[in-house]
N, C-alpha and C positions, 0 to 999 in steps of 0.2 A: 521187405520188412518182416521180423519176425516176432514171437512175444516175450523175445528175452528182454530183461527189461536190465538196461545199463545205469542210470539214476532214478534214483525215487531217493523222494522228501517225506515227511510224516512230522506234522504238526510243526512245520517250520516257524521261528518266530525270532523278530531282529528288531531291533530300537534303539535310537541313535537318543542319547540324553548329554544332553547342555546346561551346567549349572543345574538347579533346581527343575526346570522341566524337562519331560522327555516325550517320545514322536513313537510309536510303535509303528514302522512300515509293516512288517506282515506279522501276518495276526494268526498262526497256525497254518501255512500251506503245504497243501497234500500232492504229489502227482510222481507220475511218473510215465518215462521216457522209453520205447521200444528200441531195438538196435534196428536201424534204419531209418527210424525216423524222423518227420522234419516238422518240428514243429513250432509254430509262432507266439512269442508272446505279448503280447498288445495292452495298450492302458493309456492314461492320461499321464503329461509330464508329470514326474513327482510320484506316481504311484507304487514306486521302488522295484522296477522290473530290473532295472539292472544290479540294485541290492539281490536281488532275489539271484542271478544270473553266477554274481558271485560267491554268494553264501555255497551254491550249489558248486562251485566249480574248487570249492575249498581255500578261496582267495581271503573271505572275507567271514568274522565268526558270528557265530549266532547265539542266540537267549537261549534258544530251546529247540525240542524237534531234533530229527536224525535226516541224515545225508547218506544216502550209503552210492556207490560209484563203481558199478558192475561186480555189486555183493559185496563189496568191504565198505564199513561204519568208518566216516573219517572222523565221528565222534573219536572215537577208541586211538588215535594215529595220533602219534608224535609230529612234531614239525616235520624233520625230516622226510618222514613216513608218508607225510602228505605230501608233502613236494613233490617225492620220487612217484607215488602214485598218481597226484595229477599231468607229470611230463611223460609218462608212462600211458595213462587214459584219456585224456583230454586233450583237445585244441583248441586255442583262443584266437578269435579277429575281434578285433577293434574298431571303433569309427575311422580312425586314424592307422597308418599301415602298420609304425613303427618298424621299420625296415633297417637296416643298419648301412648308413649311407656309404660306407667306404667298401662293401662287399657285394659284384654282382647277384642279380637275379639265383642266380644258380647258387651262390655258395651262400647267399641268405636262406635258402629251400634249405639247403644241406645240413647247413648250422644244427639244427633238432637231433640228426641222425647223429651226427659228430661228435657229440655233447655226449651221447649212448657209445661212443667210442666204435663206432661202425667204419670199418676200412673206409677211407675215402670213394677211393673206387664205386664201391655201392653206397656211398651216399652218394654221390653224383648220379650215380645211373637211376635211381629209383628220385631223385630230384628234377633231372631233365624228362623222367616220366610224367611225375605229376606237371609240370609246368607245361608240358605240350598235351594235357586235357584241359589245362586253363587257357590253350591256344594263344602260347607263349613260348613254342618252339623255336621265335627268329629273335628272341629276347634272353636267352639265358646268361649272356654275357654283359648284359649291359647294364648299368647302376640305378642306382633308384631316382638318380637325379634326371636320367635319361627316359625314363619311362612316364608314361600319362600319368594321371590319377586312377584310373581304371586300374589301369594294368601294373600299378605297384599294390593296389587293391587284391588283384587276383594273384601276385606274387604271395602276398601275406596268407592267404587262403590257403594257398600250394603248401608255406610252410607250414602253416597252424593242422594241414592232415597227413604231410608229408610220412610221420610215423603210423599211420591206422589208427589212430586213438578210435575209443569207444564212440566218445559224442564229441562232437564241434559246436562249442559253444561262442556265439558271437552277437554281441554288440552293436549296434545299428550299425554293421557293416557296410551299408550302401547309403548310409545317412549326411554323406561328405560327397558325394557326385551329385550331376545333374539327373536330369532323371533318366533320358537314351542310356547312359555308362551303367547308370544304378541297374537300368535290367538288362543290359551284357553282363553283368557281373553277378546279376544272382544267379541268372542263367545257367554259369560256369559255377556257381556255387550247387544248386541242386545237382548238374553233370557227373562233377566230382563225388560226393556225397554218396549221390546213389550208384555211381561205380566204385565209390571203394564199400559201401553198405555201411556207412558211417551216420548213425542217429547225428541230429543238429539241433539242436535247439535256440533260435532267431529271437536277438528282441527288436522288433523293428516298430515304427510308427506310422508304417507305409500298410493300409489297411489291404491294397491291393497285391502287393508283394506278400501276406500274408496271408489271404485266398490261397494263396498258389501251393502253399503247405500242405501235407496230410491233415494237419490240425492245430486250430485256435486257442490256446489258453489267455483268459482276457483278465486281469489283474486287478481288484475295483475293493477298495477298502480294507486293503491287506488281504484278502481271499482271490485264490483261484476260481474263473466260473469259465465251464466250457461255453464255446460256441458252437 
């Protein structure tokens, strides 16, 4: 870990309005994110960590407050701008793998690189890389229909850093397993991560899987409070 810092917020603020009322989820949040590392975000349901998750990853827009994503304001960005930027610096996991069922293991990893117009060649070679630190070497052929829940889990992992993105940003990634799978699969999440030195930022509701971070951001009335 270093103290480059790949995202930072400042004064973030987002409110969801229906008819005549409206919800302010966050209320000004501040922080930011070092390259390397890993860290948690925790709250009550509803207290808008995954608003927050998104806003940050440029998915989803905000009232107020600035975003910036290893030195560029995605205020200032165009759509475009920001697409290319977040397929460029970010990776996303989901609770859910989203996997693309008619495409093995291997050419789902690859897809990202492919997309960047990378030889085939070396998308596959840098895809069966990452998949065999997800320890899914005897897997890379096989479909998503063939694979556990675990290990379509860690497939999607594979793709979502298969490019080096800045940060890995993920969604109760292990919030869909039992709990044995859920820590093989973080396991292989921190693995990855800190071999390619890729900042993560985790929104999970597993208080103990969130221990296991560098650090706690805990989400309680629209504000960020460390733990």
């Amino acid at each position: 870990m270093n103290n480059k810092v790949v995202i930072e917020a400042n004064g973030l603020r987002k409110k969801f309005s229906e008819g005549a009322s409206s919800l302010e989820v966050l209320k000004g949040v501040s922080l930011k994110i070092n390259a390397g590392e890993i860290v948690a975000v925790v709250g009550t349901s509803g207290s808008g960590k995954s608003t927050l998750l998104q806003c940050l990853g440029g998915l989803d827009s905000f009232d107020g407050g600035t975003v910036e994503i290893d030195g560029q304001k995605i205020n200032d960005l165009s759509e475009k701008e920001r697409t290319q930027l977040r397929n460029s610096k970010l990776g996303f996991v989901y609770q859910f793998h989203h996997l693309l069922p008619e495409f093995s293991a291997l050419e789902n990893v690859a897809m990202p690189l492919r997309i960047r117009r990378l030889e085939q060649k070396d998308s596959e070679e840098r895809a069966t890389k990452t998949l065999d630190v997800m320890g899914l070497k005897d897997r890379v052929a096989h479909l998503p229909s063939q694979l556990s829940g675990g290990e379509r889990q860690r497939v999607a992992i594979a793709r979502a850093t298969v490019g080096d993105p800045v940060c890995l940003l993920a969604d109760e990634p292990t919030g869909n397993l039992d709990r044995e799978t859920a820590l093989t699969v973080f396991d292989y999440l921190l693995k990855l991560a800190r071999l390619k030195k890729t900042a993560v930022m985790i929104v999970t509701h597993d208080d103990d899987l969130a221990r296991r971070c560098d650090r706690i951001l805990r989400l309680r009335d629209g504000k960020i409070e460390n733990d």
